[in-house]
The first five atom37 places (N, CA, C, CB, O) and aatype in JSON, in Angstrom:
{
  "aatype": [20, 20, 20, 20, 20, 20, 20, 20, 20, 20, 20, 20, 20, 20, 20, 20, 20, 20, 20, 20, 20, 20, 20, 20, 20, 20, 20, 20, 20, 20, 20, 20, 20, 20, 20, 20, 20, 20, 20, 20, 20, 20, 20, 20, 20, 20, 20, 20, 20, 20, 20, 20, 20, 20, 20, 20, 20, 20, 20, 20, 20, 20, 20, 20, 20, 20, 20, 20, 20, 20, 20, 20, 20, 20, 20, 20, 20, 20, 20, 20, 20, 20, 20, 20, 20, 20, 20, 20, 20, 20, 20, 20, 20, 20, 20, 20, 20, 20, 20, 20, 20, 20, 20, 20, 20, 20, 20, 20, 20, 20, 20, 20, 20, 20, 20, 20, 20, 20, 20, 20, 20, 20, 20, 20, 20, 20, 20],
  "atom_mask": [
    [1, 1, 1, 1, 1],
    [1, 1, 1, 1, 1],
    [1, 1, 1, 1, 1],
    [1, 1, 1, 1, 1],
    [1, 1, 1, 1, 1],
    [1, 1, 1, 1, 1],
    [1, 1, 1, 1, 1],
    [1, 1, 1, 1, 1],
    [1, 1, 1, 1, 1],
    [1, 1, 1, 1, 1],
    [1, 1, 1, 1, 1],
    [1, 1, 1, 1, 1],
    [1, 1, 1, 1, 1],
    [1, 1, 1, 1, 1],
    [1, 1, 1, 1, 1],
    [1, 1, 1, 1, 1],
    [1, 1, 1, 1, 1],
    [1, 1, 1, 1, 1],
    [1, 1, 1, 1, 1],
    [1, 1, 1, 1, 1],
    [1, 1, 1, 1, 1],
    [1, 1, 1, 1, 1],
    [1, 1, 1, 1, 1],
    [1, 1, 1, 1, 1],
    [1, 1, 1, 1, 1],
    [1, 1, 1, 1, 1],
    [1, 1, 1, 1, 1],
    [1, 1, 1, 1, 1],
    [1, 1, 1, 1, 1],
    [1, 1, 1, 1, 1],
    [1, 1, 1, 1, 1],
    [1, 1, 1, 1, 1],
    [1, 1, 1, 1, 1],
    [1, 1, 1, 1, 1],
    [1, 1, 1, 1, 1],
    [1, 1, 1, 1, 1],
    [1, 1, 1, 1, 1],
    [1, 1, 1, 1, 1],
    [1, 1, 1, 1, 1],
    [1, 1, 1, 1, 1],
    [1, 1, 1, 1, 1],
    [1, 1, 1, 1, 1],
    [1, 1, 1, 1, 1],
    [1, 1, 1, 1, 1],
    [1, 1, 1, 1, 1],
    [1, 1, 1, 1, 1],
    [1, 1, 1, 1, 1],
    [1, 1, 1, 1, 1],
    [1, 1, 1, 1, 1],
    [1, 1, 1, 1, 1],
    [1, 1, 1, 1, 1],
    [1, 1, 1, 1, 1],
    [1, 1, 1, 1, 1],
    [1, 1, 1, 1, 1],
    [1, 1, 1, 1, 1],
    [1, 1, 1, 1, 1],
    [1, 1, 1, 1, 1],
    [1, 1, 1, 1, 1],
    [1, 1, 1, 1, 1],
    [1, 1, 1, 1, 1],
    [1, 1, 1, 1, 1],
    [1, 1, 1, 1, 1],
    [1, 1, 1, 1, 1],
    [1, 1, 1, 1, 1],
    [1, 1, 1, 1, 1],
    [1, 1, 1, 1, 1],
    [1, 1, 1, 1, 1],
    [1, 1, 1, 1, 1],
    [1, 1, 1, 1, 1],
    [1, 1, 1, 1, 1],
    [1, 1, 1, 1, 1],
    [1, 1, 1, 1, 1],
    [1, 1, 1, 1, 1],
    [1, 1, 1, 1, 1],
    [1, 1, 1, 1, 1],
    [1, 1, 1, 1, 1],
    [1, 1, 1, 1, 1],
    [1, 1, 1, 1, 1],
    [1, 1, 1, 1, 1],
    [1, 1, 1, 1, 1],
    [1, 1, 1, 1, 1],
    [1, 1, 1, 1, 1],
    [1, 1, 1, 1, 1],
    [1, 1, 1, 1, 1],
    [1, 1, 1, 1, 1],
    [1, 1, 1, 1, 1],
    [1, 1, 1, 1, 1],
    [1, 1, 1, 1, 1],
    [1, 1, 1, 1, 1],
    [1, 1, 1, 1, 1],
    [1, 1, 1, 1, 1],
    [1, 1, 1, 1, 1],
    [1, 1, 1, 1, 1],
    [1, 1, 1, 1, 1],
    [1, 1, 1, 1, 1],
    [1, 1, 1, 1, 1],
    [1, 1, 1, 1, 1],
    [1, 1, 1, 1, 1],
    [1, 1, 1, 1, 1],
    [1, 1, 1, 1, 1],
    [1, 1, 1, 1, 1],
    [1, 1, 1, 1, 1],
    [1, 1, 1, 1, 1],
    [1, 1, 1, 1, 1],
    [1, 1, 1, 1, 1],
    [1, 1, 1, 1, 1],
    [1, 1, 1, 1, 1],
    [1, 1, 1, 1, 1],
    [1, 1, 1, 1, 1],
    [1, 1, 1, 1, 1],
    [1, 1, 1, 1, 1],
    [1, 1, 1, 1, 1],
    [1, 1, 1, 1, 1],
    [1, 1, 1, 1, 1],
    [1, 1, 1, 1, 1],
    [1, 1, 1, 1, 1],
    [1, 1, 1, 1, 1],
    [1, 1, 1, 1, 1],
    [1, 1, 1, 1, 1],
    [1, 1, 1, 1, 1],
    [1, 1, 1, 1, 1],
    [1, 1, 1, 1, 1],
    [1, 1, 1, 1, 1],
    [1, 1, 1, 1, 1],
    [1, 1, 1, 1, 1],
    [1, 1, 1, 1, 1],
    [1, 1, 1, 1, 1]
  ],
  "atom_positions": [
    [[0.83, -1.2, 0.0], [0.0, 0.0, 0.0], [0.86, 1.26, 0.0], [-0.94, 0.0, 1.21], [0.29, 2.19, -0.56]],
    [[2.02, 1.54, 0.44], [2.99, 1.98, 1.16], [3.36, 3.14, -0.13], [4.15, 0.73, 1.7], [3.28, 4.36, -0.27]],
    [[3.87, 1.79, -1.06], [4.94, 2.43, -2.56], [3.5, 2.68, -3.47], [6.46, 0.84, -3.62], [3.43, 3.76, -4.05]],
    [[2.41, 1.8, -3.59], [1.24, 2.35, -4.29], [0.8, 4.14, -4.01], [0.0, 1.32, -3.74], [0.74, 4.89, -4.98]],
    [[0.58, 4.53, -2.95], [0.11, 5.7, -2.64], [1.18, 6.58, -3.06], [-0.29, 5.8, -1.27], [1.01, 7.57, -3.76]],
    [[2.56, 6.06, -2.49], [3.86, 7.14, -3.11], [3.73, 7.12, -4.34], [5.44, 6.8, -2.86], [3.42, 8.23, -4.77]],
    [[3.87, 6.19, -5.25], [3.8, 6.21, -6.62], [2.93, 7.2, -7.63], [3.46, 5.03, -6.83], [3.3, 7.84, -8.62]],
    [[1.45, 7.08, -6.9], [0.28, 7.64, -7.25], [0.58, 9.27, -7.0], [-0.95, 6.97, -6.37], [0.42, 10.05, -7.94]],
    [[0.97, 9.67, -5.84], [1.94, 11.17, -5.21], [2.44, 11.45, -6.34], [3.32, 11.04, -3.96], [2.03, 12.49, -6.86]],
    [[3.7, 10.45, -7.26], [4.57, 10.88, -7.83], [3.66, 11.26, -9.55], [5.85, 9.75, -7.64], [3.83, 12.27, -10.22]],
    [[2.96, 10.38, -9.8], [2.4, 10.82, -11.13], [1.29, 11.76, -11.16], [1.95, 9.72, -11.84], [1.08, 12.22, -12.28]],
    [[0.35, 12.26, -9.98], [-0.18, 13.43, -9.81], [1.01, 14.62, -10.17], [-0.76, 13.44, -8.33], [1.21, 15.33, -11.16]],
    [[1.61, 14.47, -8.98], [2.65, 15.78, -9.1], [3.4, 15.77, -10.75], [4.09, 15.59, -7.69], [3.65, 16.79, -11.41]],
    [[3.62, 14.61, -11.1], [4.44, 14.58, -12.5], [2.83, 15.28, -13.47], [5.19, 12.43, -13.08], [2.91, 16.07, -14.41]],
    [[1.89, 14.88, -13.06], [0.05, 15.52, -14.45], [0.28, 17.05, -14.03], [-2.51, 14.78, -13.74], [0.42, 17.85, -14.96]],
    [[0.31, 17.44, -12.95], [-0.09, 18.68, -12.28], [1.13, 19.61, -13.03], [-0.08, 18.58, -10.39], [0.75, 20.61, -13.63]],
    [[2.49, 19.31, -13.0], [3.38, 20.09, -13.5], [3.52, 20.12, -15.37], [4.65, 19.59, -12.72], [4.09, 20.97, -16.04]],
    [[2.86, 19.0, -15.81], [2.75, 19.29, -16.83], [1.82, 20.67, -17.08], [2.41, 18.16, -17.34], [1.94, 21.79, -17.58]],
    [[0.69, 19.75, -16.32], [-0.74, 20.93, -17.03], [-0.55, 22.74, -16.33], [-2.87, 20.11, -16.18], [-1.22, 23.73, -16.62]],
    [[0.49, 22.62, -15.45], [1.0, 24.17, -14.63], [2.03, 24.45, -16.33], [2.41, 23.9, -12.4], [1.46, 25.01, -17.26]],
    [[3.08, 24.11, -16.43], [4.08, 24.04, -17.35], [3.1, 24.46, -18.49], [4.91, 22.57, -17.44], [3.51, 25.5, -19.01]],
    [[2.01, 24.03, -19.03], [1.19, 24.39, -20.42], [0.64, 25.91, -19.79], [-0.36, 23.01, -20.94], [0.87, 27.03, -20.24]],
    [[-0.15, 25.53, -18.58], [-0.68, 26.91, -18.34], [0.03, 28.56, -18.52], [-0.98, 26.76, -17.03], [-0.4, 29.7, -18.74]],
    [[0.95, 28.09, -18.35], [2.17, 29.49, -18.23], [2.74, 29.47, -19.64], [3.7, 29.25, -16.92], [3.4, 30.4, -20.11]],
    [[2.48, 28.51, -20.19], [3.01, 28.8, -22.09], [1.98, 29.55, -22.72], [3.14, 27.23, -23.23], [2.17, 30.57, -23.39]],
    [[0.4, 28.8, -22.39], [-0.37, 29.12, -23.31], [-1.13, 30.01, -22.57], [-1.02, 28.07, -23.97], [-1.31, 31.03, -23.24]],
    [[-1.61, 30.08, -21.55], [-2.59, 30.43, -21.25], [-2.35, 32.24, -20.09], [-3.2, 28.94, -20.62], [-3.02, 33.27, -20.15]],
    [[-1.4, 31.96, -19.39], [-1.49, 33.07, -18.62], [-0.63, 34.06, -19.47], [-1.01, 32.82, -17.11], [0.35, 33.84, -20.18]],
    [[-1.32, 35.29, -19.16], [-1.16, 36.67, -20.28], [-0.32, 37.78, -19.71], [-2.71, 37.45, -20.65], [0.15, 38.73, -20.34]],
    [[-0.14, 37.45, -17.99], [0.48, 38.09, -17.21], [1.62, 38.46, -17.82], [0.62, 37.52, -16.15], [2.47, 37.69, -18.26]],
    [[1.67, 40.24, -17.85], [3.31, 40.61, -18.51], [4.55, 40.37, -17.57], [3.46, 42.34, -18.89], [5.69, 40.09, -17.96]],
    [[4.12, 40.51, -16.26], [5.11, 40.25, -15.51], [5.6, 38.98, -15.63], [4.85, 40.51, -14.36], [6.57, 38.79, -14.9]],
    [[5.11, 37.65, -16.57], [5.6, 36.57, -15.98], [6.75, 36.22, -16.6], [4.75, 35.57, -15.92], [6.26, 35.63, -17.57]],
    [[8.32, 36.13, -16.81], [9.31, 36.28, -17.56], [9.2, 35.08, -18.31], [10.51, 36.54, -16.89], [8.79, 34.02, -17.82]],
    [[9.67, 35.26, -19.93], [9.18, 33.99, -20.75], [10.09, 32.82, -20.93], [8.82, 34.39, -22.13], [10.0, 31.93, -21.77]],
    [[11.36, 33.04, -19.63], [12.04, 32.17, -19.75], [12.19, 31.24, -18.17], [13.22, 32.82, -20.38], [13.23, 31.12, -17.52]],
    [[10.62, 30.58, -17.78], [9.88, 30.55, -16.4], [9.64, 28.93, -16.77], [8.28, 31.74, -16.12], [8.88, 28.58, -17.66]],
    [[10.39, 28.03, -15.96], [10.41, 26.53, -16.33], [9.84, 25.83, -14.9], [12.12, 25.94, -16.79], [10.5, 26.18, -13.92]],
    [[9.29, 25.37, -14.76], [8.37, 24.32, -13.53], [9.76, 23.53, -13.3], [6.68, 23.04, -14.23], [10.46, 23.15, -14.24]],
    [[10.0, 23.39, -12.26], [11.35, 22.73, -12.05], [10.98, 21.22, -11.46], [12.36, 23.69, -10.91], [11.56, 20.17, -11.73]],
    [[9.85, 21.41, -10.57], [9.34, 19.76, -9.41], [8.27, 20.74, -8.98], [10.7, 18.88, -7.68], [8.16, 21.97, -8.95]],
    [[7.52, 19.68, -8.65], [5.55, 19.79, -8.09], [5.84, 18.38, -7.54], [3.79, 19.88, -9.66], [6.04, 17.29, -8.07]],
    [[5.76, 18.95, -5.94], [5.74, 17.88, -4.99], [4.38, 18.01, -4.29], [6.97, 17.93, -3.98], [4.04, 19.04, -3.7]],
    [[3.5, 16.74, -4.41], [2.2, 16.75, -3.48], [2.15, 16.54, -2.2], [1.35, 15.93, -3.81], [2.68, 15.43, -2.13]],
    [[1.81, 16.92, -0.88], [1.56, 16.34, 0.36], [0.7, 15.26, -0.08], [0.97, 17.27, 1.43], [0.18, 15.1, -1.18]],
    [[0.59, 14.27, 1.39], [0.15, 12.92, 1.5], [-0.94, 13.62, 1.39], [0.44, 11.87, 2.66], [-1.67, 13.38, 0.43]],
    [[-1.2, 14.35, 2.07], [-3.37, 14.61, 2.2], [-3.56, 15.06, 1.22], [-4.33, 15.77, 3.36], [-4.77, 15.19, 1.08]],
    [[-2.58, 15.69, -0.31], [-3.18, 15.81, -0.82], [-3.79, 17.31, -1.25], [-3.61, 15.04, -0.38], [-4.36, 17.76, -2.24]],
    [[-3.41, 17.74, -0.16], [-4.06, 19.36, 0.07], [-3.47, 20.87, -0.12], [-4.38, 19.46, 1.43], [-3.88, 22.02, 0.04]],
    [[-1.81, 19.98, -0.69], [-0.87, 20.85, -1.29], [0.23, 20.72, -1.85], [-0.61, 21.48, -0.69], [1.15, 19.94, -1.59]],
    [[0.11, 21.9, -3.03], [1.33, 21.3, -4.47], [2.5, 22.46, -4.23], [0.51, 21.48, -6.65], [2.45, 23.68, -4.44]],
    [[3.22, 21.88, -3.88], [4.42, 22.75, -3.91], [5.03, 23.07, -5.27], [5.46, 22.14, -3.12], [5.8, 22.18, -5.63]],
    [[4.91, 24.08, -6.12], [5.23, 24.23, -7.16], [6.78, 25.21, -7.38], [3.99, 24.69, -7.68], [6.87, 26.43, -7.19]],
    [[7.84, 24.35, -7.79], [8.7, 24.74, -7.76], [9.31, 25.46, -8.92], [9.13, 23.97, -7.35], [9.95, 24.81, -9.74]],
    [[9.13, 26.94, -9.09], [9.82, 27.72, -10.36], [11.15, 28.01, -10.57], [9.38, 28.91, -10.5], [11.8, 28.1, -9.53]],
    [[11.8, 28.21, -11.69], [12.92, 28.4, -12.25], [12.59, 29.53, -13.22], [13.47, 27.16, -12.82], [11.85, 29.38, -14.19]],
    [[13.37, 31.0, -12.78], [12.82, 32.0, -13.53], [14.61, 32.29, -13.76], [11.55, 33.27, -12.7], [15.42, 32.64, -12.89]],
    [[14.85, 32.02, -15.2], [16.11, 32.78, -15.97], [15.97, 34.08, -16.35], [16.48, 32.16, -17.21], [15.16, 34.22, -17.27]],
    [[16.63, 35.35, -15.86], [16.13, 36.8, -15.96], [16.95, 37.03, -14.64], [14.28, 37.16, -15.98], [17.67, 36.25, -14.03]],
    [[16.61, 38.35, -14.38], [17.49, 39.49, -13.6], [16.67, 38.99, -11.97], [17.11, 41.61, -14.32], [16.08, 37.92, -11.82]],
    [[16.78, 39.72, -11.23], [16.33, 39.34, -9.35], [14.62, 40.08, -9.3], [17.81, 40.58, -7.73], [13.61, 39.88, -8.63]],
    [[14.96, 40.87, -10.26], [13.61, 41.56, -10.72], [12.63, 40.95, -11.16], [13.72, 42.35, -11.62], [11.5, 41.02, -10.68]],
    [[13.03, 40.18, -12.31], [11.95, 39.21, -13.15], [11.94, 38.24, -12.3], [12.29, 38.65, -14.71], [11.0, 37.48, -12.51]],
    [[12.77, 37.85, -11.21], [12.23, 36.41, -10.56], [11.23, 37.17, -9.43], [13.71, 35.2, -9.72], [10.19, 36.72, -8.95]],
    [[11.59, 37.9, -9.28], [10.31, 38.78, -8.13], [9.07, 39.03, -8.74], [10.74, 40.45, -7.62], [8.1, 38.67, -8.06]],
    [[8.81, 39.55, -9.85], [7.32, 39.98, -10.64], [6.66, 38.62, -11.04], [7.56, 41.0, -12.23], [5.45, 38.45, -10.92]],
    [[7.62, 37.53, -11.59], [7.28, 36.5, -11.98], [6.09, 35.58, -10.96], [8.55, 35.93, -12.21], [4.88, 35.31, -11.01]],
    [[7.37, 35.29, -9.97], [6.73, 35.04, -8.81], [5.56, 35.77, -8.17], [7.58, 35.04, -8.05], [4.5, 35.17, -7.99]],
    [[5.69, 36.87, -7.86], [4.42, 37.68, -7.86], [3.32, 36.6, -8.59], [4.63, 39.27, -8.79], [2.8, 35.59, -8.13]],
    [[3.2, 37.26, -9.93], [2.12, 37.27, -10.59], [1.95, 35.42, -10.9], [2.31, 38.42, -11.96], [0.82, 35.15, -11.29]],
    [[2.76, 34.36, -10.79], [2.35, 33.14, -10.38], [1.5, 32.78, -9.32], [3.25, 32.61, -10.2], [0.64, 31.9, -9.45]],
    [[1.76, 33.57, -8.01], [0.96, 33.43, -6.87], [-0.53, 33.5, -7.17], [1.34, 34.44, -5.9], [-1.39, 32.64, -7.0]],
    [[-0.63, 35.19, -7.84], [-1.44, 35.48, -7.82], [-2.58, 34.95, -8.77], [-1.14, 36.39, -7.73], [-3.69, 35.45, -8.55]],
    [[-2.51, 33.88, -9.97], [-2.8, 32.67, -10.85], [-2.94, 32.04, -10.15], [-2.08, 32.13, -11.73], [-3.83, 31.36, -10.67]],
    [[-2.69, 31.42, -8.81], [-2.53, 29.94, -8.61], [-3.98, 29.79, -8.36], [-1.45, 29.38, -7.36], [-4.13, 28.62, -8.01]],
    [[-5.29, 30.49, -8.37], [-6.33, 29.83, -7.91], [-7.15, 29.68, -9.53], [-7.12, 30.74, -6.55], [-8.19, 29.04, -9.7]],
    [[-6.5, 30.33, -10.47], [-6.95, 30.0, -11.83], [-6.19, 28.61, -12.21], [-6.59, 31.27, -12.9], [-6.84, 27.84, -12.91]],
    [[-4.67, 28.16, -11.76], [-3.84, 26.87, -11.82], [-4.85, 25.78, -11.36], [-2.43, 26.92, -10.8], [-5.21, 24.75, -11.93]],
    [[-5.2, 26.32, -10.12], [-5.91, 24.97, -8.9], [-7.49, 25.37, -9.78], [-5.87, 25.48, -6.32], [-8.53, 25.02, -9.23]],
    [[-7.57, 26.01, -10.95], [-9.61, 25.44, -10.91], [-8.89, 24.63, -12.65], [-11.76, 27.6, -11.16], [-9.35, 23.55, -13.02]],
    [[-8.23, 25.06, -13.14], [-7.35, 24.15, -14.55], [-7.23, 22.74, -13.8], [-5.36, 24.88, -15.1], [-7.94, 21.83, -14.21]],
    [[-6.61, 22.58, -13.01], [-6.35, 20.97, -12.63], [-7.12, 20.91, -12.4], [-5.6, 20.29, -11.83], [-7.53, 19.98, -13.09]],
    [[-8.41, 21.46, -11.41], [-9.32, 20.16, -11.08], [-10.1, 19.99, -12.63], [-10.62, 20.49, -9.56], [-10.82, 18.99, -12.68]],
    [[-10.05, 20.83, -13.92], [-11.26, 20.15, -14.68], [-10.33, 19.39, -15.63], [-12.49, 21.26, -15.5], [-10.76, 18.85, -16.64]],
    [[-8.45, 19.35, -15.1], [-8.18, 18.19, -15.97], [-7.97, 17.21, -15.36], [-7.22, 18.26, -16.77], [-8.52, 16.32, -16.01]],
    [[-7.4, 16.68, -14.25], [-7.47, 15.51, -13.03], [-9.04, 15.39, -12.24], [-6.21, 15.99, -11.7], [-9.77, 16.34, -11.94]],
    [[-9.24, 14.21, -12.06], [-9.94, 14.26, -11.27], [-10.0, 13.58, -9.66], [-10.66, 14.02, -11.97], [-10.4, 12.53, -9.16]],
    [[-9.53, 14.48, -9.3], [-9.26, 14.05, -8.02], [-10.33, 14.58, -6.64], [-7.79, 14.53, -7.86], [-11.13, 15.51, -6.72]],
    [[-10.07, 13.59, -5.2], [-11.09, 14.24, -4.49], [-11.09, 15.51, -3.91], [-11.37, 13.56, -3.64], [-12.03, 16.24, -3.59]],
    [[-9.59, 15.72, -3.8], [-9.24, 16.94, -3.5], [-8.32, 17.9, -4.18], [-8.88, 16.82, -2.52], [-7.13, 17.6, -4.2]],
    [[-8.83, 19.39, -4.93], [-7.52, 19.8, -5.7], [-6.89, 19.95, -4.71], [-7.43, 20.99, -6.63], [-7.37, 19.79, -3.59]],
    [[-5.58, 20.33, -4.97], [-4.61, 20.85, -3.98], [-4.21, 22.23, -4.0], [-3.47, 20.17, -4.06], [-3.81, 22.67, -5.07]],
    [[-4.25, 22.93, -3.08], [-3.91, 24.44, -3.27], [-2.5, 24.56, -3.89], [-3.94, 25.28, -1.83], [-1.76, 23.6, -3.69]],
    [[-2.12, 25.39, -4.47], [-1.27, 25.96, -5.26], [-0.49, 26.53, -4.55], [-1.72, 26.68, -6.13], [-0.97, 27.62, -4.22]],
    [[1.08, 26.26, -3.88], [1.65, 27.11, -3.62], [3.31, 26.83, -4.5], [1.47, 27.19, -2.08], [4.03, 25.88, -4.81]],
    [[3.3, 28.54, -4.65], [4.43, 28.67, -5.53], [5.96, 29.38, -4.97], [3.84, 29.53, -6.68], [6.18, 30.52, -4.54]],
    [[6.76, 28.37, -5.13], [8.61, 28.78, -5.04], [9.55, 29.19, -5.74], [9.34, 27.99, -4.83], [9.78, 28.88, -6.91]],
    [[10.12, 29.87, -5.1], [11.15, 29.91, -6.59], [12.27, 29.32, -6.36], [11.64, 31.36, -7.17], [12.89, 29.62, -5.35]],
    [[12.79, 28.31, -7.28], [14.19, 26.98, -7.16], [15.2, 27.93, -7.71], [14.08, 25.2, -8.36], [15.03, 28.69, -8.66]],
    [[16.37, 27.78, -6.92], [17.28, 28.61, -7.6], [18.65, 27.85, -8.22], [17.67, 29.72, -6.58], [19.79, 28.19, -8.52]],
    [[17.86, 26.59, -8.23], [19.02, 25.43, -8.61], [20.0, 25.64, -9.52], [18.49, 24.26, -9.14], [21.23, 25.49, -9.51]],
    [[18.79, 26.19, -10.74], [19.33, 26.08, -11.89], [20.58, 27.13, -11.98], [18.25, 26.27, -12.9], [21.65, 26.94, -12.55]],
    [[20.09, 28.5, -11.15], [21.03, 29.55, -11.35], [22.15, 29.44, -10.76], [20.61, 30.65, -11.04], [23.13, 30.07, -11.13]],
    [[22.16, 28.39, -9.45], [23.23, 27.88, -9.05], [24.1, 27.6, -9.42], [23.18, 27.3, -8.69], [25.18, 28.12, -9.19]],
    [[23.8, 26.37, -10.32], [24.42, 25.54, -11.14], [25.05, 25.86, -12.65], [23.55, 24.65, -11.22], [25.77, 25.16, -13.37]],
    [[24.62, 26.89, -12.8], [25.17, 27.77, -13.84], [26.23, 29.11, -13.09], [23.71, 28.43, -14.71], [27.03, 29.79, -13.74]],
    [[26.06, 29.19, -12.09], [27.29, 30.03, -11.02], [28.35, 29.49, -10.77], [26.97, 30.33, -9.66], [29.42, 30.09, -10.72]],
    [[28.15, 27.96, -10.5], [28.98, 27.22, -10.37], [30.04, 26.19, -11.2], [28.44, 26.87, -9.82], [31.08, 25.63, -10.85]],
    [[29.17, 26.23, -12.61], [30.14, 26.07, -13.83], [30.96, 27.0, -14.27], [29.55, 25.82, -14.87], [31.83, 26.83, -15.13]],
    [[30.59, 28.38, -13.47], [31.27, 29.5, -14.33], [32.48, 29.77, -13.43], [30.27, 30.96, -14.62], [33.42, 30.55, -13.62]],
    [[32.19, 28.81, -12.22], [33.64, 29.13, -11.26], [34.36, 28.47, -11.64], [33.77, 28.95, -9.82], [35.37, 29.0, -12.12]],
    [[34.27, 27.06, -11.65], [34.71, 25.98, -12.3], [35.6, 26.53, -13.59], [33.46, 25.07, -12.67], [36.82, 26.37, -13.71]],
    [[34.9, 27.08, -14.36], [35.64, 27.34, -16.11], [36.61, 28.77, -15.48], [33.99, 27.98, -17.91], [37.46, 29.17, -16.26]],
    [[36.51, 29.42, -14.29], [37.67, 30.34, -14.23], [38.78, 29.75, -13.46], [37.29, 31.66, -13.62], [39.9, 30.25, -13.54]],
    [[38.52, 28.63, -12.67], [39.51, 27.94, -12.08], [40.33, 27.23, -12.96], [39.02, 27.14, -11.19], [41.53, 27.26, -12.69]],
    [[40.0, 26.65, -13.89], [40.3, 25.76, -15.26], [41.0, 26.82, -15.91], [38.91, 25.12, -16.23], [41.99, 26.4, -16.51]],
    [[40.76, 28.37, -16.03], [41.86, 29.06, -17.06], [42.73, 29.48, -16.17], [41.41, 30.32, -18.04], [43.86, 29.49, -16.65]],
    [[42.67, 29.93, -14.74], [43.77, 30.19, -14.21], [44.57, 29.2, -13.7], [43.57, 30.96, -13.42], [45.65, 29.52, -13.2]],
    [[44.1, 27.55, -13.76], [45.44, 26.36, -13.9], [46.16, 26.32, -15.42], [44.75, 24.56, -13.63], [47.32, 26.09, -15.77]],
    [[45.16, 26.59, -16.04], [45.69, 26.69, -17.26], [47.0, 28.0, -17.47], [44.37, 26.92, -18.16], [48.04, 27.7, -18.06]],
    [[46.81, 29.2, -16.99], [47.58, 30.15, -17.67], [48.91, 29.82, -16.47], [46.75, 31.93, -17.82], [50.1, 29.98, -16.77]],
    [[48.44, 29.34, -15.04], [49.4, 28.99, -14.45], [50.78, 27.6, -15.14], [48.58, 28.67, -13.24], [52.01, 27.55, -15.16]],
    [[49.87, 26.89, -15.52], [50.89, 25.83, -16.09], [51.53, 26.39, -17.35], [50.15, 24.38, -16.46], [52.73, 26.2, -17.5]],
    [[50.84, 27.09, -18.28], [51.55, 27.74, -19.34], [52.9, 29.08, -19.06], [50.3, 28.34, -20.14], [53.68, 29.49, -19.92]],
    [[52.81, 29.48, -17.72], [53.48, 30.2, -17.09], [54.76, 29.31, -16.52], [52.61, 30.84, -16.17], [55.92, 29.71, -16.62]],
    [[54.42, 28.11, -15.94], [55.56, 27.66, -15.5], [56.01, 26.56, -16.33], [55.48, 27.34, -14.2], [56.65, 25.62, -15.85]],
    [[55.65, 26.66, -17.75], [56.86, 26.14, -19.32], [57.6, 26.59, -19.24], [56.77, 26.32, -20.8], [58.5, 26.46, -20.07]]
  ]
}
């Protein structure tokens, strides 16, 4: 029963981030929402009663602020979209994050590639 219910968790949250992910392509008109705004993970609680929706907004500290904003302020147009595409007993309220993984991880390749030229100009220095 255990891995059934987790499982079931995992492909809600996997329907829900699709149909969030379409909503913000096609459907929300919001100017604030920056057009480079990727659903990163939509994790469900057990009850059911809430989607942690995790954003990835590429843009300035600004656009992840308005973005976010104006996601929040959608999420009860998000939560009435899922319930008429899932049918479940309970939608789950909509709450929205912003993941900063991605920008991380792009901070952190870029340290990486300056550490890599200054071994580099170091070893070419001591030819």
């Amino acid at each position: 029963m255990y891995m059934s219910s987790n499982s079931r968790l995992g492909r809600i949250s996997e329907e829900i981030k699709k149909i969030i992910s379409t909503l913000i392509r096609t459907q929300l008109k919001d100017p604030r929402i920056a057009p480079m705004t990727s659903i990163v993970e939509v994790s469900v609680t057990r009850d059911m009663r809430y989607a942690k929706v995790y954003v990835s907004v590429f843009g300035s500290e600004k656009e992840r602020k308005h973005t976010i904003e104006a996601l929040k302020k959608a999420s009860g147009f998000m939560r009435r979209e899922i319930g008429k595409k899932i049918k479940l007993k309970y939608i789950p309220e909509i709450e929205i994050h912003l993941d900063k993984s991605i920008e991380n991880g792009i901070y952190m390749n870029q340290l990486i590639e300056k550490v890599k030229k200054q071994e580099s100009k170091k070893n070419d220095e001591d030819v």
